[in-house]
C-alpha positions as a Python dict, from the first residue, in 0.01 Angstrom:
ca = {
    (1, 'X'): (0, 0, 0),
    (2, 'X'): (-264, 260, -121),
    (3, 'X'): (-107, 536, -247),
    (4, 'X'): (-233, 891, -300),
    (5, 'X'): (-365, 816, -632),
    (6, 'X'): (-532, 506, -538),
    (7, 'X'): (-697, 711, -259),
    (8, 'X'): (-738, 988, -508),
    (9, 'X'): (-954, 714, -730),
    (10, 'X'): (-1084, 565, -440),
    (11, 'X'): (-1289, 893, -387),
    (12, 'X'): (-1462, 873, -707),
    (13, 'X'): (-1580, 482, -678),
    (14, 'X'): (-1931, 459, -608),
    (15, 'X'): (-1941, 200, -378),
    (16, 'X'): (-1722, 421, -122),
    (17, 'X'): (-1909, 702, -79),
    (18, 'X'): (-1845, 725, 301),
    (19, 'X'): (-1513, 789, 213),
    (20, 'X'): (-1614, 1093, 52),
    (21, 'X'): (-1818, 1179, 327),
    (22, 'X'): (-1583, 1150, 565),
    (23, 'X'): (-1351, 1357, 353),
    (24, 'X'): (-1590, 1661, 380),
    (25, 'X'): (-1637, 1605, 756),
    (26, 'X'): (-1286, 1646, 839),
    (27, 'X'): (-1240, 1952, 670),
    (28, 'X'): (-1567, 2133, 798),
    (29, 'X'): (-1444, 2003, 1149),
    (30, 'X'): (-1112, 2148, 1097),
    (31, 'X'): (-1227, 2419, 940),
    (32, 'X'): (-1423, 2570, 1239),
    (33, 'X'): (-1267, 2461, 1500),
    (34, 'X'): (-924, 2596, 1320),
    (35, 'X'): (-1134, 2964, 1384),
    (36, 'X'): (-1284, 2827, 1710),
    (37, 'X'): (-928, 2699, 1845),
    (38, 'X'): (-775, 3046, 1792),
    (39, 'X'): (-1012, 3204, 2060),
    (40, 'X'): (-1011, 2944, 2294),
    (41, 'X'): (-587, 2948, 2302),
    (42, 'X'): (-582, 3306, 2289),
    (43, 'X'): (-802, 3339, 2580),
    (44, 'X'): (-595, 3035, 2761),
    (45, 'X'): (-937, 2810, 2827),
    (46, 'X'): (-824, 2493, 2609),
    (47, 'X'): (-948, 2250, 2902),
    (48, 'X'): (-1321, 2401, 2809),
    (49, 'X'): (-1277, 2196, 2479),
    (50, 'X'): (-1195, 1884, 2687),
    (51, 'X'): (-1496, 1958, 2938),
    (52, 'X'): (-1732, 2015, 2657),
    (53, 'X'): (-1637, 1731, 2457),
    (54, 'X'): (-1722, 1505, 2771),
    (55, 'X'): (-2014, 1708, 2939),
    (56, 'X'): (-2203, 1595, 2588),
    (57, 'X'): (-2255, 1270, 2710),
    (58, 'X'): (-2619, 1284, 2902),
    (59, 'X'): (-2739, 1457, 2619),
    (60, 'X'): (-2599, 1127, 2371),
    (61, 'X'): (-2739, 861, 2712),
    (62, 'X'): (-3124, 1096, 2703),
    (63, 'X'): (-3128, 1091, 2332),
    (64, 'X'): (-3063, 725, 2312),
    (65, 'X'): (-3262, 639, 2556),
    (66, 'X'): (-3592, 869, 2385),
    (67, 'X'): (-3500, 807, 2020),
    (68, 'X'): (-3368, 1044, 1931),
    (69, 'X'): (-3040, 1230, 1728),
    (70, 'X'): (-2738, 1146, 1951),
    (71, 'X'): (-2581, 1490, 1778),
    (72, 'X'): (-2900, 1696, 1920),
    (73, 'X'): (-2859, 1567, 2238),
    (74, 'X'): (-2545, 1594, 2283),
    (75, 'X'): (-2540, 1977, 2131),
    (76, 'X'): (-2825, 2016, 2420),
    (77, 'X'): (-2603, 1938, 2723),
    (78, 'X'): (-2350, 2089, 2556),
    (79, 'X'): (-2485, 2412, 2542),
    (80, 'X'): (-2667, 2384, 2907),
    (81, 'X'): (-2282, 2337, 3021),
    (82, 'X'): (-2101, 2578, 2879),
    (83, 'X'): (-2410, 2823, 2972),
    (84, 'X'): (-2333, 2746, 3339),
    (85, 'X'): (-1966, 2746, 3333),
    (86, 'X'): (-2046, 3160, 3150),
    (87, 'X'): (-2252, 3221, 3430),
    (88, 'X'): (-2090, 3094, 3732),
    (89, 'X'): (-1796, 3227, 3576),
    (90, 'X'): (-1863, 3575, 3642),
    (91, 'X'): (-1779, 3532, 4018),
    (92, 'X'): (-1445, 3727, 4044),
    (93, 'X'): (-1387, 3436, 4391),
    (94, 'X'): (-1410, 3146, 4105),
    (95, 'X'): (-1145, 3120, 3852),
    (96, 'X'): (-1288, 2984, 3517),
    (97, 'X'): (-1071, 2691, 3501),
    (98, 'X'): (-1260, 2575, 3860),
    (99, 'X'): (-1548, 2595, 3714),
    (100, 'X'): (-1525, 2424, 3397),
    (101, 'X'): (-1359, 2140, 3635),
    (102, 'X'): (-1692, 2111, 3846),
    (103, 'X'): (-1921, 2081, 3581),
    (104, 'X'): (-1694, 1865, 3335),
    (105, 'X'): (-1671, 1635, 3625),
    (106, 'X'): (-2045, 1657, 3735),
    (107, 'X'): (-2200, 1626, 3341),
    (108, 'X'): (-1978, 1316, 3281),
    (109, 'X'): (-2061, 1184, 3578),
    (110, 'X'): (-2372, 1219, 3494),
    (111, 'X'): (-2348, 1045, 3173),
    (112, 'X'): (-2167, 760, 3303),
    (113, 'X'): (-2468, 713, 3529),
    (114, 'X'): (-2718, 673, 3239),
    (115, 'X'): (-2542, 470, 3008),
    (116, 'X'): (-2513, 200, 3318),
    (117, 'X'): (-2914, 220, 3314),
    (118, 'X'): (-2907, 228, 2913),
    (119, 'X'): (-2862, -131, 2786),
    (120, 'X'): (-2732, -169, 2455),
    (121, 'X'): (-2583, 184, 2437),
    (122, 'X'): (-2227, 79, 2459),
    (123, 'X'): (-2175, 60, 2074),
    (124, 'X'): (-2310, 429, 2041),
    (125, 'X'): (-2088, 529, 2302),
    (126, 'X'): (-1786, 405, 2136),
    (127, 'X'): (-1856, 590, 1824),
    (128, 'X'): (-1884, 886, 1993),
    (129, 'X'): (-1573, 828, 2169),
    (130, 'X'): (-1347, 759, 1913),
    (131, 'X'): (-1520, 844, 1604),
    (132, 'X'): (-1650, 646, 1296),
    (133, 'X'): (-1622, 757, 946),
    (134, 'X'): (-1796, 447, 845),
    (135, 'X'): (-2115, 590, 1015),
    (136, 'X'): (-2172, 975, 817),
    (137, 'X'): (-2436, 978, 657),
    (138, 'X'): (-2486, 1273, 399),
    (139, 'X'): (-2765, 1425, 655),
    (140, 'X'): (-2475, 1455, 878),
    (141, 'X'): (-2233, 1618, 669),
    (142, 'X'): (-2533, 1889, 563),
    (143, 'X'): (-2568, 1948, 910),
    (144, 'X'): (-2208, 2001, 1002),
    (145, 'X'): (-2174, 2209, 678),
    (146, 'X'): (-2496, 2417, 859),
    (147, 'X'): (-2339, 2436, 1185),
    (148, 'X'): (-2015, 2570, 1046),
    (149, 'X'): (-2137, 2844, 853),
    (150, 'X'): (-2331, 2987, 1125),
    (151, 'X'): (-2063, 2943, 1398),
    (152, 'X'): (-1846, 3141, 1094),
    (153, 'X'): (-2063, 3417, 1047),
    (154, 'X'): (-2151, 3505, 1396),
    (155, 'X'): (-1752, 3449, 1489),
    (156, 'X'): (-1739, 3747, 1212),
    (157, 'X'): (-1986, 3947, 1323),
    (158, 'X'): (-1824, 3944, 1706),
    (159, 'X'): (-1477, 3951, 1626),
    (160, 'X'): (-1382, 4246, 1780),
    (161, 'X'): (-1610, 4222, 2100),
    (162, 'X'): (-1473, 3849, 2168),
    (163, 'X'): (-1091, 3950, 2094),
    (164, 'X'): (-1163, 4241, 2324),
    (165, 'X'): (-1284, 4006, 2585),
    (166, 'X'): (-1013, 3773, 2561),
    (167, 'X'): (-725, 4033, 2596),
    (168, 'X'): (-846, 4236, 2907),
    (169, 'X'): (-1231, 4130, 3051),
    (170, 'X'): (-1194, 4438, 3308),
    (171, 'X'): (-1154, 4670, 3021),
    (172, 'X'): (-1394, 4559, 2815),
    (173, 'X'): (-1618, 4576, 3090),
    (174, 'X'): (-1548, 4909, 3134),
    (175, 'X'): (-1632, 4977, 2765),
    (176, 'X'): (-1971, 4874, 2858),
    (177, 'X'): (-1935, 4551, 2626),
    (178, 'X'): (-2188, 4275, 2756),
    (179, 'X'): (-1926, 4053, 2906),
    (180, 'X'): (-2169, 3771, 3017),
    (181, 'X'): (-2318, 3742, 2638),
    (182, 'X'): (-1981, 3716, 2473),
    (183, 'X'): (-1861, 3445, 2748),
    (184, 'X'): (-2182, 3263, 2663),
    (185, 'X'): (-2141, 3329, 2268),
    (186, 'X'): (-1773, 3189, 2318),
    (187, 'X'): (-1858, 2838, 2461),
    (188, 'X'): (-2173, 2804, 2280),
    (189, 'X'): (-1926, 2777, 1941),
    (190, 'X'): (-1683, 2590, 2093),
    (191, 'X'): (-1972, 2366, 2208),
    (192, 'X'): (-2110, 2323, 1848),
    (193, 'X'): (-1785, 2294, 1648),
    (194, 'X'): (-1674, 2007, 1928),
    (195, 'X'): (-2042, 1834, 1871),
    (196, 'X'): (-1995, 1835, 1449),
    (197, 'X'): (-1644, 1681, 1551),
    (198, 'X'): (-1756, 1368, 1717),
    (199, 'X'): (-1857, 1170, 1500),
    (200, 'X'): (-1543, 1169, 1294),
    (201, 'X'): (-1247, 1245, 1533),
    (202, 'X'): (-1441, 1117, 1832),
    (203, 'X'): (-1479, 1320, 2151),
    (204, 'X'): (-1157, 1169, 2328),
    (205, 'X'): (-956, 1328, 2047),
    (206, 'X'): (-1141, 1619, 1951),
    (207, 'X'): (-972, 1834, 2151),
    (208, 'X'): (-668, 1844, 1913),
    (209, 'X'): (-870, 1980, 1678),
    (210, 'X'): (-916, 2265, 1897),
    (211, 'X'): (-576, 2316, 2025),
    (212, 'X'): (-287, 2214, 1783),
    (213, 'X'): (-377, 2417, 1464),
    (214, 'X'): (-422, 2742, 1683),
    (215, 'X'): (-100, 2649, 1830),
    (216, 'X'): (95, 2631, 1527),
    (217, 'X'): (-42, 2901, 1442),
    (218, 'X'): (106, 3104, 1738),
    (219, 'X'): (410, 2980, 1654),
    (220, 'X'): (463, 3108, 1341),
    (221, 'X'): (180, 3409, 1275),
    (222, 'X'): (239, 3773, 1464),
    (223, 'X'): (-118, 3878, 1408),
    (224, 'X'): (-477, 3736, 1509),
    (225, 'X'): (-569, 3723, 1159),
    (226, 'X'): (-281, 3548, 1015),
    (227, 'X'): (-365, 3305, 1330),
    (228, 'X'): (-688, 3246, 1227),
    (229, 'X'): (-588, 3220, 839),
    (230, 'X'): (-275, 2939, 907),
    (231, 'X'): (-520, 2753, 1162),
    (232, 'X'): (-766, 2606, 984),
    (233, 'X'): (-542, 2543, 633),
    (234, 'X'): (-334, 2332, 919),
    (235, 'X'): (-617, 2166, 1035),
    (236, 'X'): (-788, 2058, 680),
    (237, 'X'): (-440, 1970, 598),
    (238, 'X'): (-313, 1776, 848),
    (239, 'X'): (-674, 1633, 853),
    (240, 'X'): (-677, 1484, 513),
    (241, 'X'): (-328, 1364, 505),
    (242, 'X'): (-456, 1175, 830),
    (243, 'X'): (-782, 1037, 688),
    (244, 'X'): (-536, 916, 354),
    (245, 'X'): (-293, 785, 598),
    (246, 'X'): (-538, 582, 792),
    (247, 'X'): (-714, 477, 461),
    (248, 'X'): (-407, 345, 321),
    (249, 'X'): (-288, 123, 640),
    (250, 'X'): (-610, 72, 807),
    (251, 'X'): (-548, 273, 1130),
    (252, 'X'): (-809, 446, 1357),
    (253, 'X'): (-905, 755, 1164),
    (254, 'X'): (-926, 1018, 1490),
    (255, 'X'): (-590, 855, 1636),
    (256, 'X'): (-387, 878, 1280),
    (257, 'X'): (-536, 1199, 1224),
    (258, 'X'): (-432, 1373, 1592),
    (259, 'X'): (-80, 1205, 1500),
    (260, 'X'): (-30, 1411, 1184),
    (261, 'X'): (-134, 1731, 1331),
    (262, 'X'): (132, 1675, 1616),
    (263, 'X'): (399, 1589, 1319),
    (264, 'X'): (310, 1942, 1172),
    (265, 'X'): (305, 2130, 1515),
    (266, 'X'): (648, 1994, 1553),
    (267, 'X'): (789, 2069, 1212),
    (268, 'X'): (614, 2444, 1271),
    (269, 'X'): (812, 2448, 1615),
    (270, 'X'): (1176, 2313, 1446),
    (271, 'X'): (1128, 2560, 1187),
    (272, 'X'): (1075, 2893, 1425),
    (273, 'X'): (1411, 2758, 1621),
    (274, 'X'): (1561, 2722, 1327),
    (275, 'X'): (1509, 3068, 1230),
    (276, 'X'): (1596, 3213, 1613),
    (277, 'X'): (1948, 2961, 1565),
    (278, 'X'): (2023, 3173, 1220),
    (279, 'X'): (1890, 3557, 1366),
    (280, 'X'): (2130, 3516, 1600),
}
């Protein structure tokens, strides 16, 4: 058995340098989507991070097909889908989880449809669906590292306009606040921190990345901030012990990885009822 040393040391050796790569991919992933996650539970749209995560796929089948980046691509469709489901959104007869159904189900039907016409694209495909760390390539972790810093700074910058958003839309209307934008600011950044997920976690799991921080997070922090502090030191956390775990026994890195985080959610939930058992 490798044991944290040996994984330790196995970081350093030359000839494993994906393994370091991999390393920094998880915790930029879990990083943002830690921040990311908090939003998107707070504001009760998790299945967006499913519908995103699948509505990528023409974007991976037309960049395939033309040559080009598969993580482009699939940020493209991405982006055109969680634009519509913003717009169409804002139709008080249309409830936003409707929406996001319709268009998950129409983009990866849509996908489906070109990888059929796509020879040879089934290996990409796979990648994409369950992740490879054997495939980052240090252009990809500079990328993700790019992608995260802007998604943190302009999550920064519209804190208070998104939150405000979140808690009461009809209010924040009323304050004049440019509803529309912020939806469309929201699911562009939980577009982008699902895309520099995929290739590590893969987009069947990726959700998880979204969700289960955040959610520990509710469990134990009273305040948005503490939230978004505990989330993503869960995430990078749970992440690495998942990627050392994996390592060591030569298990799917996404699958091993989702496994820990739901070990941690559980010890965060066993601990609160713990401490409601001894309050009372």
């Amino acid at each position: 058995m490798i044991t944290p040393l040996d994984f330790l040391t196995d970081l350093t050796n030359p000839n494993l340098t994906f393994l370091v790569r991999a390393l920094a991919a998880v915790v930029l992933a879990s990083l943002v989507t830690g921040v990311v996650g908090c939003h998107v539970v707070l504001r009760g749209m998790v299945f967006i991070g499913d519908a995103v995560a699948h509505s990528v796929f023409p974007g991976l089948a037309v960049a395939f097909v033309l040559g080009g980046s598969l993580v482009f691509g699939g940020l493209v469709a991405g982006i055109i889908t969680a634009v519509l489901v913003a717009v169409f959104s804002q139709n008080r007869k249309l409830k936003e989880d409707s929406v996001i159904g319709i268009f998950f189900a129409g983009s990866f039907a849509l996908g489906i449809t070109i990888v059929s016409l796509a020879p040879g694209y089934s290996g990409s495909v796979q990648d994409f669906l369950f992740g490879s760390i054997v495939g980052i390539s240090g252009a990809d972790v500079a990328q993700a590292a790019g992608f995260a810093a802007v998604i943190l700074l302009v999550l920064g910058l519209f804190h208070k306009e998104l939150v405000a958003v979140s808690l009461d839309r009809e209010s924040a209307r009323a304050c004049g606040l440019p509803v529309l934008a912020l939806d469309v600011l929201l699911y562009v950044t939980v577009t982008v921190s699902v895309v520099i997920s995929l290739q590590t976690l893969g987009n069947v799991l990726v959700l998880a990345l979204l969700v289960i921080p955040a959610s520990a997070a509710r469990l134990l922090c009273s305040t948005l901030p503490r939230m978004m502090a505990f989330a993503p030191m869960f995430g990078v956390v749970c992440s690495v012990v998942g990627l050392y775990l994996s390592w060591a026994f030569n298990l799917p890195t996404g699958g091993v990885i989702v496994l820990t985080m739901i070990a941690g959610f559980l010890l965060c939930w066993v601990s609160l009822s713990l401490k409601h058992m001894r309050e009372r």
